[in-house]
LOSE-240380 format. One record per atom (N, C-alpha, C, O, CB): residue number from 1; atom name; z, x, y. Coordinates in pm, 1 decimal, padded with zeros to 6 digits. Glycine has a CB too. Example, Ala and Ser with C-alpha at 12.3 -4.5 7.8 and 13.67 -1.06 7.14 Angstrom:
2
   i at        Z        X        Y
   1  N  00780.0  01319.0 -00569.0
   1 CA  00780.0  01230.0 -00450.0
   1  C  00780.0  01320.0 -00330.0
   1  O  00846.5  01423.6 -00331.9
   1 CB  00904.6  01130.8 -00447.3
   2  N  00708.0  01285.0 -00225.0
   2 CA  00714.0  01367.0 -00106.0
   2  C  00787.0  01290.0  00003.0
   2  O  00803.9  01340.9  00113.8
   2 CB  00572.5  01408.4 -00059.8
***
This chain:
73
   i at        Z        X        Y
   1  N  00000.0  00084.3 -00118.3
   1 CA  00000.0  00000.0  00000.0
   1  C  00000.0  00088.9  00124.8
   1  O  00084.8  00177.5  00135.2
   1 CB  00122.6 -00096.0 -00000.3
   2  N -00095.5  00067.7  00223.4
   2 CA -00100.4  00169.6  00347.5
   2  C  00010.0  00131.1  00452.7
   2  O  00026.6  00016.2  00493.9
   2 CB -00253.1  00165.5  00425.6
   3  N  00057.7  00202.4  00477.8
   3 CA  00188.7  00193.7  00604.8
   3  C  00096.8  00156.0  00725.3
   3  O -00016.3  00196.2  00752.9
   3 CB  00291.0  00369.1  00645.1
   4  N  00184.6  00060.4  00793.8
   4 CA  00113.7  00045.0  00918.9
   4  C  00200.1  00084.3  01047.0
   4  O  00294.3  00018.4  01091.0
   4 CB  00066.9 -00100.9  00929.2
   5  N  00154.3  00195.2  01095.1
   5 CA  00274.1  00277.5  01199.0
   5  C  00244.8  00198.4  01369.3
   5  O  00135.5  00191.8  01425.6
   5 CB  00228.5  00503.6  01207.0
   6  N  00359.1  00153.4  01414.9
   6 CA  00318.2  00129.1  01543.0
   6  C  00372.9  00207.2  01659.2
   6  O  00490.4  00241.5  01646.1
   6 CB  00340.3  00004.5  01563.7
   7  N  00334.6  00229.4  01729.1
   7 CA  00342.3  00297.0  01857.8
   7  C  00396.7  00244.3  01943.3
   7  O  00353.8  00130.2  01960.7
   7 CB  00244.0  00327.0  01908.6
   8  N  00490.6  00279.0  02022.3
   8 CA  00561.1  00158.0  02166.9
   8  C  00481.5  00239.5  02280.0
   8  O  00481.1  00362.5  02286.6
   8 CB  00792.7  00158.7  02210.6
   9  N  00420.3  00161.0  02360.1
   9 CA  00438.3  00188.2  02495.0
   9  C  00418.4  00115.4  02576.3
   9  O  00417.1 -00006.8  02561.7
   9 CB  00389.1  00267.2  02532.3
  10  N  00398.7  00176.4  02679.7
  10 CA  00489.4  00089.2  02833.0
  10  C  00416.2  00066.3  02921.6
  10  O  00347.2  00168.2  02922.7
  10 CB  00605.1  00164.4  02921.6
  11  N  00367.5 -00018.4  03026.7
  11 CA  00317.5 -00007.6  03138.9
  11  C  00437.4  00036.9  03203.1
  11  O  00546.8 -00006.8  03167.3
  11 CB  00249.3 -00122.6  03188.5
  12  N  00422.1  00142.3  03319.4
  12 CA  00538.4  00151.6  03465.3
  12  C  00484.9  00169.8  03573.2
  12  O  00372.1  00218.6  03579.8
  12 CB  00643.1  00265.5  03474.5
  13  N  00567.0  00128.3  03699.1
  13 CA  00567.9  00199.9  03820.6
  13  C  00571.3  00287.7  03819.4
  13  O  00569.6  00355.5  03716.6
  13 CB  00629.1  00190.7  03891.2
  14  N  00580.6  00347.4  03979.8
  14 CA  00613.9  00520.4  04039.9
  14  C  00606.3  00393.6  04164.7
  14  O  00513.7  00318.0  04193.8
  14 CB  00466.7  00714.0  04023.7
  15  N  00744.4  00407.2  04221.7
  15 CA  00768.7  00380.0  04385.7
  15  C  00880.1  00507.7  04439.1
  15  O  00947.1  00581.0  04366.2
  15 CB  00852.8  00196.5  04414.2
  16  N  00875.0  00506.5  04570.5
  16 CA  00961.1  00579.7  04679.8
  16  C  01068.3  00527.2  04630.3
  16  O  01052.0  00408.2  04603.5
  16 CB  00939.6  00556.5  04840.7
  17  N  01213.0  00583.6  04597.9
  17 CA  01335.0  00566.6  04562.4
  17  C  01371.2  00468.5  04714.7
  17  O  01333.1  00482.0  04831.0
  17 CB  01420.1  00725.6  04526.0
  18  N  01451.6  00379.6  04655.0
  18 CA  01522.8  00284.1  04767.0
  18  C  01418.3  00207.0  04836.6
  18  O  01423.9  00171.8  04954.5
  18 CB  01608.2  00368.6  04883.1
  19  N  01316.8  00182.3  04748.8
  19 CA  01208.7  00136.6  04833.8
  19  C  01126.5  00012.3  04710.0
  19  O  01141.4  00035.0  04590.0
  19 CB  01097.2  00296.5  04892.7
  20  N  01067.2 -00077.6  04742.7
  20 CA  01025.6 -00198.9  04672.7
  20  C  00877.1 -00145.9  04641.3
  20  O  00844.8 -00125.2  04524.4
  20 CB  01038.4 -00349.5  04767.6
  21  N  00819.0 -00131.9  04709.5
  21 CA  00670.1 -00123.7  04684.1
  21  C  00585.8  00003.0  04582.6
  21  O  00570.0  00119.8  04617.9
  21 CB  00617.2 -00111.9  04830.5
  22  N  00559.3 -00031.8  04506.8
  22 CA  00477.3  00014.8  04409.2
  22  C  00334.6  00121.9  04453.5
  22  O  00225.7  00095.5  04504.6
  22 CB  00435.0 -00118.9  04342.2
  23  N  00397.0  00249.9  04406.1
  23 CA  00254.6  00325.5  04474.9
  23  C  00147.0  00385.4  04334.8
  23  O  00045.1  00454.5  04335.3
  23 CB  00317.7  00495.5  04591.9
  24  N  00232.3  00316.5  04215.0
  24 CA  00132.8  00397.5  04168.5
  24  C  00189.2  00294.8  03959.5
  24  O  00303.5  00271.9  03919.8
  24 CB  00172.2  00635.6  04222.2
  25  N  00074.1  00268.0  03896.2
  25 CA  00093.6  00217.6  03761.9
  25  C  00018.4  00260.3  03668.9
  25  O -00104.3  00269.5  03672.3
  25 CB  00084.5  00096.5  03753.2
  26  N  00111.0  00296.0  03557.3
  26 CA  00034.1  00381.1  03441.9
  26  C  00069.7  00352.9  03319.0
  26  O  00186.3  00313.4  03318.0
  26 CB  00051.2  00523.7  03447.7
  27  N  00014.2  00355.7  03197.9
  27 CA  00029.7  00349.8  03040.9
  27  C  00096.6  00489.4  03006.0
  27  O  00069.5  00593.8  03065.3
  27 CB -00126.6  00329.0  02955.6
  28  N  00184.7  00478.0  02905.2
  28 CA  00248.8  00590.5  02828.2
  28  C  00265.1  00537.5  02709.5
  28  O  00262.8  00416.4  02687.7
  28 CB  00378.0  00646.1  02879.2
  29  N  00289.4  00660.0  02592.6
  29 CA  00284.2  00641.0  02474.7
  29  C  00440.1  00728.8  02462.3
  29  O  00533.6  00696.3  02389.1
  29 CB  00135.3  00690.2  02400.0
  30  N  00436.4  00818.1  02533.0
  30 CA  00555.1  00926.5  02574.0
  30  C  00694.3  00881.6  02613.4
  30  O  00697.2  00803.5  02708.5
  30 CB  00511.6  01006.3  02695.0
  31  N  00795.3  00911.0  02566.1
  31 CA  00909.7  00847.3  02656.1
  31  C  00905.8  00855.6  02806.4
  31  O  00879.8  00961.9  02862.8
  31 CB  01036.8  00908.7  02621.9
  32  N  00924.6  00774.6  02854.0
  32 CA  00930.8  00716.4  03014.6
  32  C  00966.7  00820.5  03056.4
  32  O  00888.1  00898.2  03110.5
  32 CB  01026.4  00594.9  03067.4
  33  N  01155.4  00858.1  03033.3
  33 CA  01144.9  00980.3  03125.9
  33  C  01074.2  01138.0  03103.2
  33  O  01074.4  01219.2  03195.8
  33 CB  01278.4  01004.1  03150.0
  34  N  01031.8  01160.5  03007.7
  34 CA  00952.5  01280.5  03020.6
  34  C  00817.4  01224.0  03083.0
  34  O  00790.2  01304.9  03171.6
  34 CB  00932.5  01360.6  02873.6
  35  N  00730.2  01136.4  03081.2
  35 CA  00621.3  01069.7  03132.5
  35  C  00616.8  01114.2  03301.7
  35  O  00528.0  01168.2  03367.6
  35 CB  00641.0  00901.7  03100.0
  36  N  00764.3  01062.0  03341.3
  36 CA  00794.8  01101.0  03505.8
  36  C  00834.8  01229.3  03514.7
  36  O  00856.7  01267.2  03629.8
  36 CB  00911.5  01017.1  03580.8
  37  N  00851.3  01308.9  03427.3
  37 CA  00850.3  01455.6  03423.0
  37  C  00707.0  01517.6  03423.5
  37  O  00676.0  01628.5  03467.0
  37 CB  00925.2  01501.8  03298.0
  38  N  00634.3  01433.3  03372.3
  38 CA  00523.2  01472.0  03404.1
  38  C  00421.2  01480.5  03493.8
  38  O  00334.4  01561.8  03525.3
  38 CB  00496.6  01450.3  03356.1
  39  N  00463.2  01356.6  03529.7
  39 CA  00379.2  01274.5  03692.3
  39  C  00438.4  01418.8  03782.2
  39  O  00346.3  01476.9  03839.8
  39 CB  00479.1  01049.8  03778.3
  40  N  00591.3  01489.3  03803.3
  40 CA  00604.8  01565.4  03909.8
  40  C  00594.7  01686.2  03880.1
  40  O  00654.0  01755.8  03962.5
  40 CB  00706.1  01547.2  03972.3
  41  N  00531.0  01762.0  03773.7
  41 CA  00506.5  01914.6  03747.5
  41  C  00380.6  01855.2  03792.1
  41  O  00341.4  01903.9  03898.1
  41 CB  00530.0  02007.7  03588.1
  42  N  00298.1  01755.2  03737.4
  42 CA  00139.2  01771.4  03763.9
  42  C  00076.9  01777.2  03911.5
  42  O -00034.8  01813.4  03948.6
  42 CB  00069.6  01650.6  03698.6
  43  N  00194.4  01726.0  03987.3
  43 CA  00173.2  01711.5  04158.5
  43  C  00153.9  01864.3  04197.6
  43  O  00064.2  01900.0  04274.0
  43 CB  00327.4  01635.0  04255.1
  44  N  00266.2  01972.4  04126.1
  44 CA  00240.4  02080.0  04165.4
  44  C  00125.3  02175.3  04144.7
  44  O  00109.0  02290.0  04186.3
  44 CB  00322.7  02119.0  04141.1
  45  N  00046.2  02094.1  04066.0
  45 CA -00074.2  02214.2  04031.8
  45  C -00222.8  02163.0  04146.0
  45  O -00246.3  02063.4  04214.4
  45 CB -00131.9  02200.5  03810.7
  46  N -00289.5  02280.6  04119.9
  46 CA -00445.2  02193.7  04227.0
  46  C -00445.5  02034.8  04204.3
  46  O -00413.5  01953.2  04117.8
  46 CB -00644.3  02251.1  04156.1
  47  N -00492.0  02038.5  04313.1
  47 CA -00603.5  01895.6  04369.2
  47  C -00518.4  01794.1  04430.6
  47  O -00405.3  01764.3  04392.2
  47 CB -00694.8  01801.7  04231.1
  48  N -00571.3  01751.7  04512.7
  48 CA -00536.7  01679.6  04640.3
  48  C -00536.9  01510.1  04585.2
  48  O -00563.3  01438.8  04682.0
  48 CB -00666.3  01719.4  04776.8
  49  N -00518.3  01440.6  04478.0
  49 CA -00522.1  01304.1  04486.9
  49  C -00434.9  01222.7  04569.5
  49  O -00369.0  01271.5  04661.4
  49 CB -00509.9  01264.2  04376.1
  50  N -00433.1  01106.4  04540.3
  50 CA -00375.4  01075.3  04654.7
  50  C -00203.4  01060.7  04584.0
  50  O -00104.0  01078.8  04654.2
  50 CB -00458.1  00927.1  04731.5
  51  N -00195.3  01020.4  04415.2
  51 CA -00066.4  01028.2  04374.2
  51  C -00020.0  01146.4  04416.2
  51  O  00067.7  01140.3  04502.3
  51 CB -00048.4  01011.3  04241.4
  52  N -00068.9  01298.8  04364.2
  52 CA  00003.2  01445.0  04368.7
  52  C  00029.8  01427.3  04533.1
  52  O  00151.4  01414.3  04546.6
  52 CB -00110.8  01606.1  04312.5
  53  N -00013.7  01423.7  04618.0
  53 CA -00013.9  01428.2  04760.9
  53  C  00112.8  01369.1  04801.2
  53  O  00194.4  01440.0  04860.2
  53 CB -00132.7  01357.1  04823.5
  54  N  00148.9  01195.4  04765.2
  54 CA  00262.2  01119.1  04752.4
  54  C  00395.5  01197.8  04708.8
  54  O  00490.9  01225.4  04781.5
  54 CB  00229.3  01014.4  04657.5
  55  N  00375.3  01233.3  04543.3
  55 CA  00495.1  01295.5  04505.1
  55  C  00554.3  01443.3  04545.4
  55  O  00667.0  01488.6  04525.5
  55 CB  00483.7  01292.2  04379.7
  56  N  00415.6  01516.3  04622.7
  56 CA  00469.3  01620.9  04665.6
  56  C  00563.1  01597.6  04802.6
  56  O  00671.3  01654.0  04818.9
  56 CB  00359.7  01712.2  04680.3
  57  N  00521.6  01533.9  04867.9
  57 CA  00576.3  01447.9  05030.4
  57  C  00718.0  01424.8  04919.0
  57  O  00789.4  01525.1  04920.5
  57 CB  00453.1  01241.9  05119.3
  58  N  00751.5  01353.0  04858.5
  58 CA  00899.7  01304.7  04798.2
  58  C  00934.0  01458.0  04786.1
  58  O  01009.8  01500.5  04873.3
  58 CB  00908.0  01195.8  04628.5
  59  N  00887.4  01552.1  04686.3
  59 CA  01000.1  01653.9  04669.9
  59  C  00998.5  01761.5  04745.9
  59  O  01063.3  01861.3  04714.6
  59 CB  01009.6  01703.2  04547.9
  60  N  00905.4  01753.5  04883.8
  60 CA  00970.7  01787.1  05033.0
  60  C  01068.8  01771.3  05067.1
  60  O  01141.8  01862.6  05105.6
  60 CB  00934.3  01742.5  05124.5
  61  N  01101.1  01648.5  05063.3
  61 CA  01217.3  01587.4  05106.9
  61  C  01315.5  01557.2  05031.4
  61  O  01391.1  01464.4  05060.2
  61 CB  01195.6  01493.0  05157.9
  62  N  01331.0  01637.2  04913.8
  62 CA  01452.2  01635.9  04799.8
  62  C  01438.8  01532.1  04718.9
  62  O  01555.5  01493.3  04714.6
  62 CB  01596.5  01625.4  04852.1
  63  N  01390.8  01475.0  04665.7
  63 CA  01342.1  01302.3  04648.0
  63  C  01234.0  01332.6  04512.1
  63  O  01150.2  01422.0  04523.9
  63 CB  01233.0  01215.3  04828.8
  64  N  01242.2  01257.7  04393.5
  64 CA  01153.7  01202.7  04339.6
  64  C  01146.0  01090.8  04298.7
  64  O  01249.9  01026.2  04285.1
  64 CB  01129.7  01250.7  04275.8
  65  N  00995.6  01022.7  04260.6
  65 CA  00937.5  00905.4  04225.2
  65  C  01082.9  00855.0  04187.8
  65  O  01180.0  00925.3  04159.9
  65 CB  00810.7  00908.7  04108.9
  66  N  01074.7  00702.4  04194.2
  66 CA  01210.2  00653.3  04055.7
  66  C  01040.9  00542.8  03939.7
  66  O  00933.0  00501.8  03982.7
  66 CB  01434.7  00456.8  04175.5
  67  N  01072.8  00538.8  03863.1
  67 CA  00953.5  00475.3  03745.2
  67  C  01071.1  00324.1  03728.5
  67  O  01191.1  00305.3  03748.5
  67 CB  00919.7  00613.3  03538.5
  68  N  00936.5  00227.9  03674.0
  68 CA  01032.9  00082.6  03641.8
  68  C  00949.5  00079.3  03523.3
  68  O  00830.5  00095.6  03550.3
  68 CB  01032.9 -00080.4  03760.1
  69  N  00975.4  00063.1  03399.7
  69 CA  00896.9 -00007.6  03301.2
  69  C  00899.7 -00134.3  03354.4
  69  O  00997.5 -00203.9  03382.0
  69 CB  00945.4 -00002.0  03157.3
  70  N  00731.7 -00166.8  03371.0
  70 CA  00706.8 -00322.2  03357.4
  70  C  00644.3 -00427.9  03247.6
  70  O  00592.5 -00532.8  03285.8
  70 CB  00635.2 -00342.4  03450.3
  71  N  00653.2 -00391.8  03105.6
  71 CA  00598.0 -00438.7  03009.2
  71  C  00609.2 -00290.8  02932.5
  71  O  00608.4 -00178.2  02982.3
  71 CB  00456.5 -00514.3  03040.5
  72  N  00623.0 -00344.3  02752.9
  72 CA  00648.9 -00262.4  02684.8
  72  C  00588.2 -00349.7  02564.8
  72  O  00586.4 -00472.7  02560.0
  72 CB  00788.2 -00210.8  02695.2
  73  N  00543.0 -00267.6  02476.9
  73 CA  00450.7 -00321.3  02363.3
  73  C  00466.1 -00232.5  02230.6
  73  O  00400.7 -00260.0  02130.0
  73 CB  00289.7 -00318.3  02413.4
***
């Protein structure tokens, strides 16, 4: 009989801590918080998007993203 393996993952945010509005939504397969560990090493490498641009402005200012799971599957 073949095993049938399932996978969880998540839709989430990325908003400004203390702040309502949503700057940014993504799929993970990864646990959430390494996922947002990832979103802020990747800000530090090349290229100008407009997320890396966002999260670098936050850890200017001592600050990173906070993530909300909004659906999980």
């Amino acid at each position: 009989m073949q095993q049938i393996h399932s996978t969880e993952w998540h839709i989430y945010a990325l908003r400004e801590p203390s702040k309502t509005e949503i700057r940014y939504i993504g799929k993970t397969v990864v646990p959430i918080k390494r996922r947002l560990n990832q979103h802020v090493y990747d800000s530090s490498r090349e290229g100008k998007t407009h997320k890396r641009c966002w999260i670098r402005s936050l850890i200017a200012k001592g600050k990173t993203p906070d993530i909300d799971i909004l659906y999980s599957g």
